[in-house]
N, C-alpha and C positions, 0 to 999 in steps of 0.2 A: 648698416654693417652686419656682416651673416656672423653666426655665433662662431663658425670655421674663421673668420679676420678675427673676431674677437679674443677667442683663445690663441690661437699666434701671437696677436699683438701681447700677451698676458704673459706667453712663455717665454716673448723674446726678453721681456722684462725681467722675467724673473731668472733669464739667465744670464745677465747684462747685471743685475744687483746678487748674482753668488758669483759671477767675475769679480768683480770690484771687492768684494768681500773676502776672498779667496788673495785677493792686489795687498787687502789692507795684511791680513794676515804674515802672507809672504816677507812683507818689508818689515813688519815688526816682530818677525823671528833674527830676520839677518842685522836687523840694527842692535837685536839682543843678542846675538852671539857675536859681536863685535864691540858693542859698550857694555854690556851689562844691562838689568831689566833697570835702572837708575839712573842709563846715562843719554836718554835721549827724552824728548817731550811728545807730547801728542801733536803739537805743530811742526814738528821734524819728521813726526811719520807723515804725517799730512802732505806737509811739502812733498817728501819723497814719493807717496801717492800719486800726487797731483789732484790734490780734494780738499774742500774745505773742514774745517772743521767742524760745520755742523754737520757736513756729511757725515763724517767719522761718527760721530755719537749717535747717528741713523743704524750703527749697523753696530756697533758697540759700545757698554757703559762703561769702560775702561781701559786703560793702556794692555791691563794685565789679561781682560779679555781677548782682545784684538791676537796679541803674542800664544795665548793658546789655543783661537780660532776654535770651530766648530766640527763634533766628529763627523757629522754628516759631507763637510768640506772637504777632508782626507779622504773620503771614497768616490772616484772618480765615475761618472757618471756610466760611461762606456764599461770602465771594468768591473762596476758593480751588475750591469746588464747583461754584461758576458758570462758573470759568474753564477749569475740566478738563473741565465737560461742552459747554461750545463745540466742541469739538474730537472728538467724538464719530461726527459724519458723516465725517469726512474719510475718503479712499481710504487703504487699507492702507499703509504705507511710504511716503506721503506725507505734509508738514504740511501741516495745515489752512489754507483760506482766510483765516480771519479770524483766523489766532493775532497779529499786529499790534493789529487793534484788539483784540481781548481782553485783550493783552497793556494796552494805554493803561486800557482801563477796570477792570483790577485795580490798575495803580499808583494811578488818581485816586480809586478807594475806599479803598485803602489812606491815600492823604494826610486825606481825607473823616474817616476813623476816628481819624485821629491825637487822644488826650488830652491834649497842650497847645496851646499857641498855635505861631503863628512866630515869636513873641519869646522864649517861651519855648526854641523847638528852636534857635536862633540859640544862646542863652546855653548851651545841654546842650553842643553843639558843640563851642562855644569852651572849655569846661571839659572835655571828652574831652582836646581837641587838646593843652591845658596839661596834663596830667596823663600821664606818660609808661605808665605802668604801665596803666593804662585805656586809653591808647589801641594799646596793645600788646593786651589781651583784645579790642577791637572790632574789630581786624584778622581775627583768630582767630574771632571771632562772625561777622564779614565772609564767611568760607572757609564756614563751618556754614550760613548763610544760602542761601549760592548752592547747595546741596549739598541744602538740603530744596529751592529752586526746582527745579533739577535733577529733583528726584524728580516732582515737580507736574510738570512737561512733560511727561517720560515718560512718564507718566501718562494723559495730558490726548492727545499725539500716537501714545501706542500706539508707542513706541519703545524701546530701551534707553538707560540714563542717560547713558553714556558715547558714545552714537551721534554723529561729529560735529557735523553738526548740530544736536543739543541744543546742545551745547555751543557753539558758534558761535554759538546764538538767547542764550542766558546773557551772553555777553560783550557780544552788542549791546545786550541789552538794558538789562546794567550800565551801562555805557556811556552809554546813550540818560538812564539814571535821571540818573546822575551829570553829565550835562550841564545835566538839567534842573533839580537840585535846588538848587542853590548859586543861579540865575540868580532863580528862583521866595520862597526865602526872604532876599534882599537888602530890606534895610529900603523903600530906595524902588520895590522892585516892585508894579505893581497888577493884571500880567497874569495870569490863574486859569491854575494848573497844569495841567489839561487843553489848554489851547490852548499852553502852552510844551510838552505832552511831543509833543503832534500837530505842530508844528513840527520837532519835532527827529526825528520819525520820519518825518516826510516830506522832509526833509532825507537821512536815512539812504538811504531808498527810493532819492531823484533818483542820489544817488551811485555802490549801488550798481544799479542801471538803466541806465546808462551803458557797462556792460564785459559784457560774453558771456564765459561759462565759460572757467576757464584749458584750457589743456593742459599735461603734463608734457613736459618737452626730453627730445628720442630718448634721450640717454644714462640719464635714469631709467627709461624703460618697455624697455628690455631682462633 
């Protein structure tokens, strides 16, 4: 076998085990926004699967795992590719033009993608938030998330992860999600999530647009 079969054969695997992983996830959010994190077993997500149980413990050490899934899983493989190669032309040690909108049209594919509903992700929510121990891992999932974004910028701007900047674009853009998601999934909303997160990022923009570069006070720059 040429190392060309070999790797194919490798990647069809590995993309056949973050399917299934991605299967197991899916049903154990929709069976928790519908019972509660309490009211199903790991043989009922199994069934619902269509997996064994030792499968399951293949790919997670817990129900409460499973239900908050991997941040690497939330970022679609396409629209993570698409969004790092936006950023491609830009000048050396600068960020890209359009990392903003690129930035909007990964979030609004990402929501596009979502496997349940909004009544569904309302009810996962509300059963994270009740549930102390769960919501103590999605904190912790929370840190891992931002840490693969982290990487994808890097990436994406030809920079280092830790470069401020990266990190500065992370927070705003945290920020910018978490403004917009709670506003987006309220029962009586009918505004489409693209037009809330474009709002809030041009909101962001006017704000900071406003102030020219600090400077340090004499006493630090000595």
């Amino acid at each position: 076998m040429t190392n060309s079969a070999s790797d194919s054969g490798s990647s069809l695997r590995e993309r056949k085990r973050t399917a299934t992983r991605i299967a197991i996830t899916t049903a154990a959010r929709t069976l928790t926004a519908a019972r509660g994190v309490n009211g199903f077993t790991v043989e009922e997500l199994c069934e619902e699967v269509g997996i064994s149980r030792r499968t399951f413990f293949n790919y997670f050490p817990a129900k409460e795992d499973a239900i908050l899934g991997s941040p690497v899983d939330d970022l679609p493989e396409d629209l993570v590719q698409r969004f790092i190669d936006g950023g491609k032309d830009s000048p050396p040690g600068e960020l890209s033009s359009t990392l903003l909108a690129d930035f909007v049209d990964l979030a609004v594919g990402m929501m596009d993608r979502m496997a349940i509903s909004r009544a569904e992700m309302i009810m996962l929510k509300n059963a994270i938030a009740a549930e102390p121990r769960l919501l103590h891992k999605a904190m912790h999932g929370s840190h891992a998330a931002e840490e693969a974004f982290a990487a994808m910028l890097s990436t994406r701007e030809s920079l280092p992860a830790d470069d401020p900047r990266i990190r500065a674009a992370i927070v705003v853009f945290a920020a910018l999600v978490q403004n917009a998601g709670p506003k987006f999934f309220a029962p009586e909303n009918t505004v489409p999530y693209r037009r809330m997160l474009v709002d809030a990022v041009n909101s962001a923009c006017e704000v900071f647009s406003t102030s020219s570069p600090l400077s340090y006070p004499p006493e630090d720059s000595e």
